[in-house]
C-alpha positions in Angstrom: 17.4 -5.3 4.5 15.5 -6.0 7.9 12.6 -3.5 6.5 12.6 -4.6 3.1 12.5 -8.3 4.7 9.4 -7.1 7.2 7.3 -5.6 4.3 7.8 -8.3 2.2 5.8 -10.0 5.4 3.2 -6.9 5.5 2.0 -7.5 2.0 0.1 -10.4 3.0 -2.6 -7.6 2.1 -2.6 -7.9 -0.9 -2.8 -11.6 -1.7 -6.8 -10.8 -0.3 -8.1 -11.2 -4.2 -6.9 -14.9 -4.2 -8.9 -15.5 -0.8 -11.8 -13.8 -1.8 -12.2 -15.6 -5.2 -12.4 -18.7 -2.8 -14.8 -17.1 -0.1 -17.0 -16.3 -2.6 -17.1 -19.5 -4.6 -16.9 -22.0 -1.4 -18.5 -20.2 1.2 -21.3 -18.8 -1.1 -20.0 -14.9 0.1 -21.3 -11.9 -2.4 -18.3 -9.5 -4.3 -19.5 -7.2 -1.6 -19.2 -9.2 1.4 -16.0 -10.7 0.3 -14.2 -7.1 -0.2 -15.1 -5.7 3.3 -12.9 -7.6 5.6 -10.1 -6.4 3.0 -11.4 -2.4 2.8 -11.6 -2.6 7.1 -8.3 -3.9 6.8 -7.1 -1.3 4.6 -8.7 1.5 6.5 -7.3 -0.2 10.1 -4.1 0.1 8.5 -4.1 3.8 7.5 -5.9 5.0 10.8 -2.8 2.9 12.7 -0.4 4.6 10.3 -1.2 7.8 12.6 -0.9 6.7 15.8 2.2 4.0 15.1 4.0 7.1 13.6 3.8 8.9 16.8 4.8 5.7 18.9 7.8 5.8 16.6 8.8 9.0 16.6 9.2 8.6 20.4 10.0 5.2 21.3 11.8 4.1 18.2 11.2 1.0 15.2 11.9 -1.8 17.4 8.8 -2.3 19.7 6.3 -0.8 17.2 7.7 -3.2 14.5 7.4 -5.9 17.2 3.6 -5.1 18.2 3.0 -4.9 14.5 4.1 -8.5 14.0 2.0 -9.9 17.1 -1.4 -7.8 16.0 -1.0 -9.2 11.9 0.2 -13.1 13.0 -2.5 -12.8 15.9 -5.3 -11.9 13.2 -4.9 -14.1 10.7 -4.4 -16.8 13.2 -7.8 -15.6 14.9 -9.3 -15.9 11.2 -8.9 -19.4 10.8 -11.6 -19.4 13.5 -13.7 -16.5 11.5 -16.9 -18.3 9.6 -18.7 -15.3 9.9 -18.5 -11.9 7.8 -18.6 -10.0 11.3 -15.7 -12.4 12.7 -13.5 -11.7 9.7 -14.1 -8.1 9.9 -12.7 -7.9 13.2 -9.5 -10.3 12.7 -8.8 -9.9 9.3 -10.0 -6.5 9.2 -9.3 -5.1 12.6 -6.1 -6.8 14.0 -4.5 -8.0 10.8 -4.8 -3.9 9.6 -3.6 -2.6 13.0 -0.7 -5.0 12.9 -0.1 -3.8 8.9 -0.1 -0.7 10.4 2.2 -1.0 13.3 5.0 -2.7 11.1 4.8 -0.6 8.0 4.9 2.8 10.1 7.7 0.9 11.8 10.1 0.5 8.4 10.5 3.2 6.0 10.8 6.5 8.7 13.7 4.1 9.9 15.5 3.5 6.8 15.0 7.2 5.4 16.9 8.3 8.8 20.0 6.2 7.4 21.1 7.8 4.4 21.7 11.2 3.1 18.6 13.4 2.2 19.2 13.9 -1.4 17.8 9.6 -1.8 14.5 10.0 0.1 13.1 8.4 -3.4 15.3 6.0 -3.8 15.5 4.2 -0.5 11.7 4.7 0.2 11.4 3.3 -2.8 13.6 0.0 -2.1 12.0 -0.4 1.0 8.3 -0.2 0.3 9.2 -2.0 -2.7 8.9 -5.1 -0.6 4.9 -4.5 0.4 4.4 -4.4 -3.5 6.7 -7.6 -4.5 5.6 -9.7 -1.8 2.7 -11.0 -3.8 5.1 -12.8 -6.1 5.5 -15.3 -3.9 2.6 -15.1 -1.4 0.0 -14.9 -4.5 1.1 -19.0 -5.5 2.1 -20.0 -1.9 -1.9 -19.1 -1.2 -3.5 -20.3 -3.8 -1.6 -23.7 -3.3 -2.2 -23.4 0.1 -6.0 -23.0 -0.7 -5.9 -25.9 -3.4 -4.4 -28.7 -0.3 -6.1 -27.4 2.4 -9.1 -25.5 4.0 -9.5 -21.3 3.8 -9.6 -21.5 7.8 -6.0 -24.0 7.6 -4.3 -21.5 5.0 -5.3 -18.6 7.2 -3.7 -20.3 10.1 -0.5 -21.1 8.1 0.4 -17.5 7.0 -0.3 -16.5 10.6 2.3 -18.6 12.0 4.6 -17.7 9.1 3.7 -13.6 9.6 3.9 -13.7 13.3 7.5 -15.8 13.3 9.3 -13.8 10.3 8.7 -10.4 11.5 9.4 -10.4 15.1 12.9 -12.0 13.9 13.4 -9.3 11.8 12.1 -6.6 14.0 15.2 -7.3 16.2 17.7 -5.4 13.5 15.5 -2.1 13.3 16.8 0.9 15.2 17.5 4.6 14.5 20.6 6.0 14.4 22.0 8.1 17.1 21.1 11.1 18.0 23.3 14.1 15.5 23.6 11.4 13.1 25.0 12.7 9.9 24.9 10.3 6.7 27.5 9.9 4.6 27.5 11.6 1.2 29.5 11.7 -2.1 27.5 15.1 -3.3 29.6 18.3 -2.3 25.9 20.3 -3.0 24.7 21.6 0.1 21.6 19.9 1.6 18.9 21.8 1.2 17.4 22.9 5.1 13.5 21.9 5.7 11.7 23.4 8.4 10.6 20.3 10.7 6.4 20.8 10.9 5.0 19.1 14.2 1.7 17.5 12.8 -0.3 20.3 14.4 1.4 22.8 12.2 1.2 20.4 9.0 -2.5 20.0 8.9 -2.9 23.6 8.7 -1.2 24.2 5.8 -2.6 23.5 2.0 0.2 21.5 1.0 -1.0 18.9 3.2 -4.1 18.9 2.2 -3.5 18.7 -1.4 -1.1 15.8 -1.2 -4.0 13.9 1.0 -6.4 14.2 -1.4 -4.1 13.0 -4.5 -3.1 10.0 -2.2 -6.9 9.1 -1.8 -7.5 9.7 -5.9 -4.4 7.6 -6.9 -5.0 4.6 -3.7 -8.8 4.4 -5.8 -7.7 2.9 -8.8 -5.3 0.4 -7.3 -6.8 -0.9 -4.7 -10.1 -1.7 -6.6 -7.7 -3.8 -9.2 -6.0 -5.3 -6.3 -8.8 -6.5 -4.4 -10.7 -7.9 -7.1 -7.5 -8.3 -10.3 -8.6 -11.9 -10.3 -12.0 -11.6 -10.6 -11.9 -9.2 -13.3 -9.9 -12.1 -15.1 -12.7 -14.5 -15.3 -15.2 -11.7 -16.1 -13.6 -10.1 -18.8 -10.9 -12.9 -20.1 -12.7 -16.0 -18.7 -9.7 -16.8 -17.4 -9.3 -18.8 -13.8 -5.5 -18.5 -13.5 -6.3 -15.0 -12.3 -3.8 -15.6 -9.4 -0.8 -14.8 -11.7 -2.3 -11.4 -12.6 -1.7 -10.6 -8.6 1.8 -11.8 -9.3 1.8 -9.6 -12.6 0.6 -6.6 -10.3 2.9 -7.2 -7.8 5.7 -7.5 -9.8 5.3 -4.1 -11.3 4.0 -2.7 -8.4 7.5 -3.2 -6.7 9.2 -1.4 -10.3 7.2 1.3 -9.6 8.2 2.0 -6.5 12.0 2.1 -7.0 11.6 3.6 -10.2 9.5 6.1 -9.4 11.3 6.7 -6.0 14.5 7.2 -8.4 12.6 9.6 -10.8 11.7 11.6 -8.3 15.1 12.0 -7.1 15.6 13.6 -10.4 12.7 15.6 -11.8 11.0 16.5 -8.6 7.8 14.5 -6.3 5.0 16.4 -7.7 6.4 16.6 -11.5 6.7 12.5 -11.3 3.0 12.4 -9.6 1.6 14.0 -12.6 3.0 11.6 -14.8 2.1 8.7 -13.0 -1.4 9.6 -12.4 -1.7 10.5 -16.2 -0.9 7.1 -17.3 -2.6 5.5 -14.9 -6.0 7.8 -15.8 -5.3 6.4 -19.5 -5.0 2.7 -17.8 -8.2 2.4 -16.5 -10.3 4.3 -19.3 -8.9 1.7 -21.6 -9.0 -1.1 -19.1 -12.7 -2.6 -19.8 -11.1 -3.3 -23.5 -8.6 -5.8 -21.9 -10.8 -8.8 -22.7 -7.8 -11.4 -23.8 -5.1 -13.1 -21.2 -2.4 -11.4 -23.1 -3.9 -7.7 -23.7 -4.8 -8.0 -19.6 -1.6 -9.1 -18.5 -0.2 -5.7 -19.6 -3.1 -3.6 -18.2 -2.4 -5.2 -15.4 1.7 -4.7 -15.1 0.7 -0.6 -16.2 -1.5 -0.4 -13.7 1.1 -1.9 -10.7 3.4 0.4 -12.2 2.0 3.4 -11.8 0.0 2.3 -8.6 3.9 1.3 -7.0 5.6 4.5 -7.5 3.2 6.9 -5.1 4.8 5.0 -2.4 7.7 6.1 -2.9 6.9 9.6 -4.2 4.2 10.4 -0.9 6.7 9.3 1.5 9.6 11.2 -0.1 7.6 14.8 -0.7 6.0 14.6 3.0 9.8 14.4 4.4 10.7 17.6 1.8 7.8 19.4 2.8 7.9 18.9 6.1 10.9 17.5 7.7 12.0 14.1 9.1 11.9 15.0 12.8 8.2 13.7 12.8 8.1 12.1 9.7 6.2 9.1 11.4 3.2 10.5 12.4 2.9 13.4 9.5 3.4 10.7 7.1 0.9 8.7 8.5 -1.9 11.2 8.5 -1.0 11.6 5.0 -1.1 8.2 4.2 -5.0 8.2 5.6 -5.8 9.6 2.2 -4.8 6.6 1.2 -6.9 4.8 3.4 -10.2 7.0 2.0 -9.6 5.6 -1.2 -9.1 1.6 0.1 -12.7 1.5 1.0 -13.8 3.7 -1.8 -12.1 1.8 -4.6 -13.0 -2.0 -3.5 -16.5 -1.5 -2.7 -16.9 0.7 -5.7 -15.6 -2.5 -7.5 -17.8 -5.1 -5.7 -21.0 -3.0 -6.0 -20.4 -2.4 -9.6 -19.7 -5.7 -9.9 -22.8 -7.3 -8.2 -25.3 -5.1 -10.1 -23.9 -5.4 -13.5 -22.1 -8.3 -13.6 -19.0 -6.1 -14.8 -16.1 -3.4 -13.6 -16.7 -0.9 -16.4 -18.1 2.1 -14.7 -15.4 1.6 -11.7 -12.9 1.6 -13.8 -14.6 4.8 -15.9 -14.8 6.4 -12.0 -11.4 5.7 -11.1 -9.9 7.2 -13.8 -12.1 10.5 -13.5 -10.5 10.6 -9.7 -7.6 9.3 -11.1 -7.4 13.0 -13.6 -8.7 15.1 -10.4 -5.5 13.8 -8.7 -3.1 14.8 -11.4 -4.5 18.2 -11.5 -4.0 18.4 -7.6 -0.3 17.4 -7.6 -0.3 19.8 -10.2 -0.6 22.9 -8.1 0.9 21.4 -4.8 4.3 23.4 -3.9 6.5 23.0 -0.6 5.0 25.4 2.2 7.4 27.8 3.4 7.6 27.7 7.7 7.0 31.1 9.3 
């Protein structure tokens, strides 16, 4: 519950497309400009991923959840003293990433470690649900926010409320001991995985493959995310765009127990191929959602499919190679995600800016979103000399 509780916090990321609507229509900022304190963030956040993983491999969740909760309330604190693009870059960008970072490689290795190995899908899934459901009510707290009082006050205000909430929570996270052995009601044997050291991991194919499909799936989502209500008054003329973050969010946190669940059944990569083929039909059909209601179901699709790779990624880099050092493997993994957070919101804003529409980003997207389905495709479990 803690970790479900502390990403709920962490997903303050994603409730960027509300702020940016307002930095570009109050501060006079470009689609462009407005998207790159959100793409450093993302990239901040899946660099951190790495080096968090490895602080929590070793020193457990509890101080690295901590640090994560001082580095996100510290940037967005610092923000609400940002008027500059450069500024905001470096506290939004910088410190509130790192501090996304810290926390979220903080959470789901812990949980994993609780219960028995044959629900990797299931509890990842619950607990990165929280990151994709934490829009629902962070979405119409901002905007509010950002109707009664100034961008620089609302940036202070969710500072406060980031920094408080999580290092609260942080003090419930901790491993369990040492030989450990969840409980089970299965009487099939647990199947034995070889524990890779990340050395060992990044010479293998497998890993390789599964970092590219991460970076061809993160594309397509996080250029709907950062700029989902945006695309509402292009395509729908709509201005309530802040409910499609909502709509996005909602389904985004589906996807992630659902798919976490379906993996659990049919196998990781046999659910990525599905979910990247839907999505892949999503976004070639998505520059024909031009009314509120057709839009509102693109939208849930596409936060669907987008949700469930955070639980299947998660899930197939602890089969593949092990939980002993699940935190840093996973987060060199998740840098693939990373790749494709700056690719897929600056592809957005530049497309945006020179043609006044999203069509060919979502056309590119979908291409990737086809390469990545044919990667997971071919992607098996190594086998440890």
């Amino acid at each position: 519950m803690a970790a479900l509780c502390i990403n709920l916090i962490l997903g303050m990321l994603y409730s960027w497309s509300v702020i940016k609507k307002e930095l570009v229509g109050e501060w006079g900022w470009s689609n462009t400009e407005a998207s790159i304190p959100y793409i450093v963030s993302v990239a901040s956040f899946a660099i951190t991923m790495i080096f968090a993983g490895r602080a929590q491999d070793k020193f457990g969740p509890r101080p690295v959840a901590i640090l994560g909760g001082i580095l996100l309330g510290g940037g967005l604190i610092a923000s609400s003293l940002a008027h500059s693009l450069p500024l905001m870059i470096v506290t939004f960008g910088v410190i509130g990433g790192m501090g996304i970072g810290f926390g979220y490689s903080a959470v789901t290795p812990c949980a994993i470690k609780w219960f028995d190995s044959k629900k990797k899908g299931l509890i990842s899934g619950i607990v990165v649900s929280g990151v994709g459901l934490s829009p629902v009510y962070l979405a119409p707290i901002t905007n509010t926010l950002l109707k009664t009082h100034s961008i620089e006050e609302t940036f202070l205000y969710l500072g406060i409320f980031s920094l408080i909430g999580i290092l609260f929570l942080s003090m419930f996270m901790k491993n369990p001991p040492a030989g450990f052995i969840p409980q089970t009601n299965s009487k099939a044997p647990t199947a034995k995985v070889n524990d890779f050291t990340w050395q060992e991991m990044v010479r293998t194919k497998p890993f390789w493959l599964l970092f590219g499909a991460f970076l061809m799936g993160g594309t397509a989502g996080l250029m709907l995310i950062g700029h989902i209500a945006s695309i509402a008054k292009v395509q729908a003329g709509w201005e309530g765009g802040f409910m499609l973050v909502v709509v996005l969010a909602v389904f985004n946190a589906i996807g992630r127990v659902s798919g976490g669940v379906l993996s659990d059944k049919i196998g990781r990569t046999t659910s990525m191929f599905i979910f990247f083929l839907v999505q892949a039909v999503n976004m070639f059909l998505f520059s024909f959602y031009e009314s509120v209601p057709v839009l509102i179901v693109g939208t849930a699709l596409a936060g669907w499919a987008y949700g469930a790779l955070f639980a299947l990624f998660p899930a197939a880099t602890g089969d593949f190679f092990g939980m002993k050092n699940f935190g840093v493997n996973y987060g060199l993994i998740f840098c693939g995600w990373g790749v494709g957070g700056i690719v897929g919101p600056l592809l957005g804003g530049f497309v945006a800016d020179a043609t006044g529409a999203y069509t060919i980003s979502y056309v590119v997207s979908a291409c990737m979103l086809l390469v990545g389905a044919a990667i997971v495709k071919f992607t098996k479990a190594p086998v440890k000399a």
